[in-house]
KEDRENTOR-829093 format. One record per residue (C-alpha): residue in one letter; x, y, z. Coordinates in steps of 0.05 Angstrom, whole numbers, plus 32768, in hexadecimal, padded with zeros to 4 digits. Layout:
BEGIN
> A / X / Y / Z
...
# end
This chain:
BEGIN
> X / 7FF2 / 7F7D / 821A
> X / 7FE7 / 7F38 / 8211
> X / 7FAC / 7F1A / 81E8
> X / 7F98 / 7EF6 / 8221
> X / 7F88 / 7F31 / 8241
> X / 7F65 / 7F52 / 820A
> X / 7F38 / 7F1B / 8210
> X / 7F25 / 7F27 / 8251
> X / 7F22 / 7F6B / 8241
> X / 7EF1 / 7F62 / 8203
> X / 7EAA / 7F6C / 81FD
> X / 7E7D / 7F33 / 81FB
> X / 7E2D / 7F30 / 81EF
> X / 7DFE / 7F15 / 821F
> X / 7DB8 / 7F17 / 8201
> X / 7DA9 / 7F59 / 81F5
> X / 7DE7 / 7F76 / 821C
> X / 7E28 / 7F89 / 8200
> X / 7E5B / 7F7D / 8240
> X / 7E9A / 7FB2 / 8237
> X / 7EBE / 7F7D / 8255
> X / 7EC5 / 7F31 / 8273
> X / 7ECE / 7F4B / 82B6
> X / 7E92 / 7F40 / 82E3
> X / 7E88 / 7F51 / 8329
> X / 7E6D / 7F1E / 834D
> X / 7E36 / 7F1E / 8385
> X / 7E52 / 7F34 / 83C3
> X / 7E22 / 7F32 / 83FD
> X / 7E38 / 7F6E / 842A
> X / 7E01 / 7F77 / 8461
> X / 7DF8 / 7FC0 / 8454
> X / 7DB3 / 7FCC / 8441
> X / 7D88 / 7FFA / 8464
> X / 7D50 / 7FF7 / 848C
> X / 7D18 / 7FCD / 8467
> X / 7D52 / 7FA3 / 8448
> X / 7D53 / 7FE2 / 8417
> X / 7D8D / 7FF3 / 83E7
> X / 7DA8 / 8037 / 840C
> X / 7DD2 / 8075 / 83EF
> X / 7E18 / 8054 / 8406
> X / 7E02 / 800E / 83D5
> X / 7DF7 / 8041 / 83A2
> X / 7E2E / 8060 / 839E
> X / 7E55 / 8015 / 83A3
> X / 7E3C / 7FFD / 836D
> X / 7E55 / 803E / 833F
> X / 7E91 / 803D / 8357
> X / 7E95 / 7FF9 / 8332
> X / 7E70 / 7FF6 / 82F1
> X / 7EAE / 7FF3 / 82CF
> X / 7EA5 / 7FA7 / 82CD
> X / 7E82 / 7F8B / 828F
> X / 7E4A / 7F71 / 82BF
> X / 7E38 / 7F7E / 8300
> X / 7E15 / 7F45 / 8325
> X / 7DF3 / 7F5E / 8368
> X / 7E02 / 7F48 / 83AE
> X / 7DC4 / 7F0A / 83B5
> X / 7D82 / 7F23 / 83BF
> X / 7D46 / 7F05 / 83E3
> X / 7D05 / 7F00 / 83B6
> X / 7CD8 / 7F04 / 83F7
> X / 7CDC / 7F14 / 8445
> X / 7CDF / 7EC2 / 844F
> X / 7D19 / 7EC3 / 8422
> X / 7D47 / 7EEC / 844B
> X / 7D89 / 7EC6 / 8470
> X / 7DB0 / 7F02 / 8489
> X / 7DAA / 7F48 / 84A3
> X / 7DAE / 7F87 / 847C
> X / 7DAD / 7F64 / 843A
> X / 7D81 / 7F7C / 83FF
> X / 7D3D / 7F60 / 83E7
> X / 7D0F / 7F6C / 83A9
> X / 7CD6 / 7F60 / 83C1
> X / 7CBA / 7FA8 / 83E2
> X / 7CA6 / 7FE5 / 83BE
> X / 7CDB / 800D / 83EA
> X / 7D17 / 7FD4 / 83C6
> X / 7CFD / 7FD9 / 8385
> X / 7D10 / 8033 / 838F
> X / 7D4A / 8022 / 83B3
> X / 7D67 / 7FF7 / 8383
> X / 7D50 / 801F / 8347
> X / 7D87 / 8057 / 8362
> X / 7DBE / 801C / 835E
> X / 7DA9 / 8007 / 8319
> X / 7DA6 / 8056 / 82FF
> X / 7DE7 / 8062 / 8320
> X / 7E06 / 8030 / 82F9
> X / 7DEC / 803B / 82B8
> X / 7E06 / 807E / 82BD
> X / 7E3C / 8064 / 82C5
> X / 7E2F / 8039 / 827F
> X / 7E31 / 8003 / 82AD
> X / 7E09 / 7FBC / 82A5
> X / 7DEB / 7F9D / 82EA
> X / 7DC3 / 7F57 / 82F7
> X / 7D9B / 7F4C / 8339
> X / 7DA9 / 7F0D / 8359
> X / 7D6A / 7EE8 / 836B
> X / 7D75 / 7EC7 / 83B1
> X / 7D43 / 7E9B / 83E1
> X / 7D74 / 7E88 / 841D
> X / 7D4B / 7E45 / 8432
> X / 7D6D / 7E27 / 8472
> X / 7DA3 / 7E4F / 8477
> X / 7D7D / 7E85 / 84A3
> X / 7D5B / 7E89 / 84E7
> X / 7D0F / 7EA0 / 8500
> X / 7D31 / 7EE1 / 851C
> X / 7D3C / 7EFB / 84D7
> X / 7CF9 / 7EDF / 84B7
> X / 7CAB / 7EFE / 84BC
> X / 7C8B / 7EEB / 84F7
> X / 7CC9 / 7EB9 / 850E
> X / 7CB2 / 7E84 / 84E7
> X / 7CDB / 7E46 / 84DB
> X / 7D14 / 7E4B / 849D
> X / 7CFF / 7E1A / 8469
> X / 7D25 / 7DE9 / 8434
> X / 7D18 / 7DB4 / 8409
> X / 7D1D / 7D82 / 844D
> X / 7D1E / 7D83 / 8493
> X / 7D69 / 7D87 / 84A6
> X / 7D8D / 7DB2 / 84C3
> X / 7DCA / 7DD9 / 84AD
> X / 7E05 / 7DD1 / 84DC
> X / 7E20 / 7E11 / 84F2
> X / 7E00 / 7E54 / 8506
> X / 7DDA / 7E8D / 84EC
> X / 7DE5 / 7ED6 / 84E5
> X / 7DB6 / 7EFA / 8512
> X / 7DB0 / 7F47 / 8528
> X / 7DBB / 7F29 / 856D
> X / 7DF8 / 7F01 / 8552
> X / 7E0C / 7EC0 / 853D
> X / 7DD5 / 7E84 / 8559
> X / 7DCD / 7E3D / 8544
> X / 7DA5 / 7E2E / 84FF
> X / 7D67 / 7E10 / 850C
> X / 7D41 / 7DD3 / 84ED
> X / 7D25 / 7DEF / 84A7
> X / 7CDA / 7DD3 / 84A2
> X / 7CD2 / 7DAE / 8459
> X / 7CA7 / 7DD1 / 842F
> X / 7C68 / 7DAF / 8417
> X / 7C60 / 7D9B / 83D1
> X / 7C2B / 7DCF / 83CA
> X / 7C4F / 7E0B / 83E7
> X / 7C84 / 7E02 / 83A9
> X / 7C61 / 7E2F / 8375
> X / 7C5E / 7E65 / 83A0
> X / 7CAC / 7E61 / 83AA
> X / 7CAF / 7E6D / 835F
> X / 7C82 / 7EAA / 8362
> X / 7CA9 / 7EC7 / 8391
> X / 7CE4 / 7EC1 / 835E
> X / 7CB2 / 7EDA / 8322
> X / 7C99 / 7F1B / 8351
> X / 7CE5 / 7F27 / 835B
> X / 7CF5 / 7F25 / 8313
> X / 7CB9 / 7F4E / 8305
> X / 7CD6 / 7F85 / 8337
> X / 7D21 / 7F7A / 8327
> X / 7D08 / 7F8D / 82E1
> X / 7CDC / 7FCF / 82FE
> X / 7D1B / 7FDD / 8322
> X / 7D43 / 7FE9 / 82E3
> X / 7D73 / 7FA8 / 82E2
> X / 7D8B / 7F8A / 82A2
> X / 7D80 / 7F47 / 82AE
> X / 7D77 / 7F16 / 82F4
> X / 7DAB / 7EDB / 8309
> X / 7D85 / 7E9F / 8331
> X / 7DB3 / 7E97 / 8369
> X / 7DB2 / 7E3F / 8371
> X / 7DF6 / 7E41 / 838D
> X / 7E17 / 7E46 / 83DA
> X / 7DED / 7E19 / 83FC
> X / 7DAA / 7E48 / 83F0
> X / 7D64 / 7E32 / 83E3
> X / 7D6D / 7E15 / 839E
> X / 7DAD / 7DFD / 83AC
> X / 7D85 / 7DD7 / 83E9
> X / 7D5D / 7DB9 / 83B6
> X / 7D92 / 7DA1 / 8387
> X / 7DBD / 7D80 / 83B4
> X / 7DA9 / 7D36 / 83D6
> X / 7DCE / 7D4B / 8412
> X / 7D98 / 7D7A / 8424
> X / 7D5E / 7D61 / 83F1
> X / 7D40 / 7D22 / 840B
> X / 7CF4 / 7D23 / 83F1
> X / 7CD1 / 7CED / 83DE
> X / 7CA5 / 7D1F / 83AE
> X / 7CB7 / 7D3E / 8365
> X / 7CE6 / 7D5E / 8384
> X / 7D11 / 7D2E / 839D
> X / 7D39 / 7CF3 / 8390
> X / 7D4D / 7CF1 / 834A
> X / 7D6C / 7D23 / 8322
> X / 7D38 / 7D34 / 82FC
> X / 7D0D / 7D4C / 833F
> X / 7D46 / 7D71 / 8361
> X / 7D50 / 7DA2 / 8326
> X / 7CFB / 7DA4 / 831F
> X / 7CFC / 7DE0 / 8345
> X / 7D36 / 7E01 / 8330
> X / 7D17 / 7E04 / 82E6
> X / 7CDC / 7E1A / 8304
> X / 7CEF / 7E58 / 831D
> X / 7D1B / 7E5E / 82DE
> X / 7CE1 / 7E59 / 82AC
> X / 7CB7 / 7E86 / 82E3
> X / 7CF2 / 7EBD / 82E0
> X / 7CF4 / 7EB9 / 8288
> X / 7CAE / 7ECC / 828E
> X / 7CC5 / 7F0D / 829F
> X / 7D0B / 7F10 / 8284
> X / 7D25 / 7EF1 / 823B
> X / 7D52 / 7EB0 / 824C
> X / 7D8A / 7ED9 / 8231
> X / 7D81 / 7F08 / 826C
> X / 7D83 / 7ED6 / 82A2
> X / 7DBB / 7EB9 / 82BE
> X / 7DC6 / 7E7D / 82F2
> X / 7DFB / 7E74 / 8327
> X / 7E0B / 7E31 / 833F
> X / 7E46 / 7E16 / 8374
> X / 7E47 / 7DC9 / 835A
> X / 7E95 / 7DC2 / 839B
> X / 7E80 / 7DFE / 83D3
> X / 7E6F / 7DDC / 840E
> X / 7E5F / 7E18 / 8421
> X / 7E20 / 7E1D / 845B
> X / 7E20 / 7DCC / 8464
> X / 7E0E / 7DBD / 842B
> X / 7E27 / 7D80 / 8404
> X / 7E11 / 7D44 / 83D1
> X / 7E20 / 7D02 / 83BD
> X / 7E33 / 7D0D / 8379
> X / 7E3B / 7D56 / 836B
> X / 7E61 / 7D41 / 831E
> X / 7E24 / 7D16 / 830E
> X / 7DF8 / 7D52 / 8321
> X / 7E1A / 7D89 / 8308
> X / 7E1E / 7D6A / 82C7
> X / 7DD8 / 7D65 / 82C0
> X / 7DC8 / 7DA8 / 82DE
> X / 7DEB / 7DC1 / 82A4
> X / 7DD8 / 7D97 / 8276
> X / 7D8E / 7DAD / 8280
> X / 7D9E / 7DF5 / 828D
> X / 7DBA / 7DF1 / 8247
> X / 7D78 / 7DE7 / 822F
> X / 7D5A / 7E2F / 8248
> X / 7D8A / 7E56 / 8214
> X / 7D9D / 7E7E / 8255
> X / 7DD2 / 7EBE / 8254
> X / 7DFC / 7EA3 / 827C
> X / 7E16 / 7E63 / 82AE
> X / 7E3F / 7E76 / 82E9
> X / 7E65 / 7E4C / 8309
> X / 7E81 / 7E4E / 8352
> X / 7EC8 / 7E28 / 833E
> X / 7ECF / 7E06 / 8386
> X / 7EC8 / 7E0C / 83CA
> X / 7ECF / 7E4D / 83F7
> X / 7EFA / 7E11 / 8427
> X / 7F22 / 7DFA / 83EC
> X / 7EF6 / 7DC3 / 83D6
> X / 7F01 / 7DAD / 8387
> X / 7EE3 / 7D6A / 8372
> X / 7EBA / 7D7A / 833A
> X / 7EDA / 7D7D / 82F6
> X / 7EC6 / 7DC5 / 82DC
> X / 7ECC / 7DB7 / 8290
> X / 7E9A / 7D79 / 8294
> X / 7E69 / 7DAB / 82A4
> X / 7E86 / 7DE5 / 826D
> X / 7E86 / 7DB0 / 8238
> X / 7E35 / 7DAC / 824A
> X / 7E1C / 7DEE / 824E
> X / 7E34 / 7E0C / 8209
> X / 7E17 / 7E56 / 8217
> X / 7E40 / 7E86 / 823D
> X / 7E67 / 7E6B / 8276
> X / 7E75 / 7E96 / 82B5
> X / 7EBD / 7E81 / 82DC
> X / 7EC1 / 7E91 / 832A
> X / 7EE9 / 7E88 / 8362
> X / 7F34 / 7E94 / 8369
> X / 7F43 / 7EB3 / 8323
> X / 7F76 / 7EEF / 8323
> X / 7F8D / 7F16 / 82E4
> X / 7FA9 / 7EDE / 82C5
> X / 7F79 / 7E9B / 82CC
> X / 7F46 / 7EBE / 82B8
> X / 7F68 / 7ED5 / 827F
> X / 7F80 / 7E90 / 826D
> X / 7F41 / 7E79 / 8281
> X / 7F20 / 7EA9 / 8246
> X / 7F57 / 7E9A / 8217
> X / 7F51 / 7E4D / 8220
> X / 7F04 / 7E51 / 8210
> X / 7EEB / 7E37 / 8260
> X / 7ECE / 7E6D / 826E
> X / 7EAF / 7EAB / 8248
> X / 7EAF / 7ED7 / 8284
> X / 7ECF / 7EDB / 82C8
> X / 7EA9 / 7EF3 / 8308
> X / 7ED6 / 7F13 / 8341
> X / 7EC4 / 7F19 / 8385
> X / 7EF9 / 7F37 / 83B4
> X / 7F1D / 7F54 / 8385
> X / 7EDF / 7F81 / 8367
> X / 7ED8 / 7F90 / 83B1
> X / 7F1D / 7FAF / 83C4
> X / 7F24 / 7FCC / 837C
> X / 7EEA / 7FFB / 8360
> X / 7F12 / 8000 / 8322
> X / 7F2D / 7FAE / 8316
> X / 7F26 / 7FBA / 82CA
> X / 7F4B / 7FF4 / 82CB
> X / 7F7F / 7FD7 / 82F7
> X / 7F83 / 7F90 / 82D1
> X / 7F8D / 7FC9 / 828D
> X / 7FC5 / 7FE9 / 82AD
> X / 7FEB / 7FAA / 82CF
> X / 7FDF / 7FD0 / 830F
> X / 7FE5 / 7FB7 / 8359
> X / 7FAD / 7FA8 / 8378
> X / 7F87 / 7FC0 / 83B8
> X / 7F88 / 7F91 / 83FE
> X / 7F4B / 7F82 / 840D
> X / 7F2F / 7F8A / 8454
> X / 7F0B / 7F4E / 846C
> X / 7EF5 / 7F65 / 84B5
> X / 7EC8 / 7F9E / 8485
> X / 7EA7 / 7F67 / 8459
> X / 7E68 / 7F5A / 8480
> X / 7E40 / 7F95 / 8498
> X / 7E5C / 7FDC / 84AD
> X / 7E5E / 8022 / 8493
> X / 7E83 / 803C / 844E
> X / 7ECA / 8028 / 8474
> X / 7EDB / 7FF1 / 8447
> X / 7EA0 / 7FED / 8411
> X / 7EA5 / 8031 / 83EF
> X / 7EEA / 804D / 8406
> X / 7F1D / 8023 / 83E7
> X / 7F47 / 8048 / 83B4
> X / 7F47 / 8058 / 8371
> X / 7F8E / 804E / 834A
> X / 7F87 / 8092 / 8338
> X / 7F74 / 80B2 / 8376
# end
């Protein structure tokens, strides 16, 4: 076994946390939560099946009811999530497993048949994302988001400090602010969707305002160390776009660099193969511990670990198929195919049956 690989098989310290690995599974929205939007016996067992990774990071989950985007996915914002999602996180930790919950507002990118009272989406500006949203009746157009007032900002960032509040009730050990994939935040940060004349728009400065709002909300609850933040400076993903996205992501890191977080993870691209943005700008400005994703296999992320660009690697598809990745990347053994037409929603066909090596 190379060195390389002992690398990414290494433990590594994230604030109070010893990771038995560099492995991390990333957040993998699945639309199987249960009635309520609450974490259900089948997501239990899911999640044990794959604490083997250093770090678990949870599929995205909505701080309120006007957060939510999609069906069937979690939230962390009801008395009945908070128990259902203390059964994941004990399930993993006997497992001597580590988990995050990933703190999610979906902004635009939903539709008033999956919101309370079928109220209007909202973003940081009136426009709309081209494309459609995922509704129980199907797929139907998004809708114009309405802009949210100046004043209805701080209670945004409650929302995110109640969630943190409950992720931590809920037995978690630690939170990752989801400002990636074309979500709330990310709606915020990007001038395609961000035109404001407020402190919230326009320069760089305003555009990250509330960003570090909801970050210094969410490290009243949690140390920095135990709060990570996800960002996708290429993914075009959900219409969104910007200008500039070097110039911005520079300077998102630059000042995320500043809250001594545990960790910076980075979406390495576009889902659609976009790749503009040079990724070690942005490592050479956040000097804490820097999360690699998208694409890597076996061996970039173990030259990507060796190499010093990243201190961790977060896998997506291939935690999915493979319950047991770190023990399959430790053996050299082949891999499962993964099912795509079982991502999204469904029963345990394709979320809890995939096989072990050993089985």
């Amino acid at each position: 076994m190379s060195s390389d690989t002992d690398n990414l098989l290494s433990p590594i310290t994230i604030g109070p946390n010893i990771l038995r690995n560099r492995m991390v599974m990333a957040p993998l929205t699945r639309n199987r939560a249960g009635d309520g939007n609450v974490p259900q016996a089948m997501n239990v067992k899911y999640y044990r099946q794959r604490a083997s990774a250093g770090l678990i990071i949870s599929e995205a989950t909505q701080v309120s009811a006007e957060g939510v985007g999609y069906p069937a996915t979690p939230g962390i914002h009801s008395p009945e999530q908070v128990a259902g999602w203390k059964e994941v996180t004990r399930a993993v930790h006997d497992e001597d497993g580590l988990i995050y919950l990933q703190l999610w507002y979906c902004g635009r990118i939903s539709h008033p048949d999956l919101l309370p009272n079928n109220q209007q989406p909202v973003s940081a500006s009136a426009i709309r994302a081209q494309g459609d949203a995922v509704t129980f009746e199907g797929m139907k157009p998004f809708v114009e988001p309405r802009a949210l007032e100046t004043d209805e900002l701080p209670g945004i960032v409650d929302q995110y400090r109640k969630a943190a509040i409950n992720a931590k009730e809920a037995g978690f050990d630690g939170v990752e602010v989801h400002a990636a994939n074309g979500y709330l935040l990310d709606q915020f940060l990007r001038d395609g969707t961000n035109q404001r004349q407020d402190n919230y728009g326009g320069s760089l400065e305003n555009r990250t305002r509330l960003l570090l709002e909801v970050i210094d909300a969410v490290t009243g609850i949690w140390e920095p160390s135990q709060l990570g933040v996800r960002i996708s400076p290429d993914n075009s993903f959900n219409d969104i776009h910007d200008s500039d996205p070097q110039t911005l992501f520079n300077y998102v890191a630059e000042v995320l660099n500043l809250k001594q977080l545990g960790y910076l993870h980075v979406v390495e691209g576009g889902f659609m193969g976009e790749h503009e943005v040079d990724y070690d700008q942005i490592r050479q400005r956040f000097t804490g511990k820097y999360m690699a994703n998208l694409g890597y296999d076996r061996e970039k992320a173990e030259t990507a670990i060796a190499s010093g660009h990243a201190d961790l690697v977060s896998f997506g598809t291939l935690f999915l198929a493979n319950p047991d990745l770190v023990a399959r990347f430790r053996a050299g053994a082949e891999l499962n195919t993964p099912d795509q037409d079982t991502f999204y929603g469904g029963d345990e066909h394709g979320y809890t049956d995939y096989p072990f090596m050993n089985s």
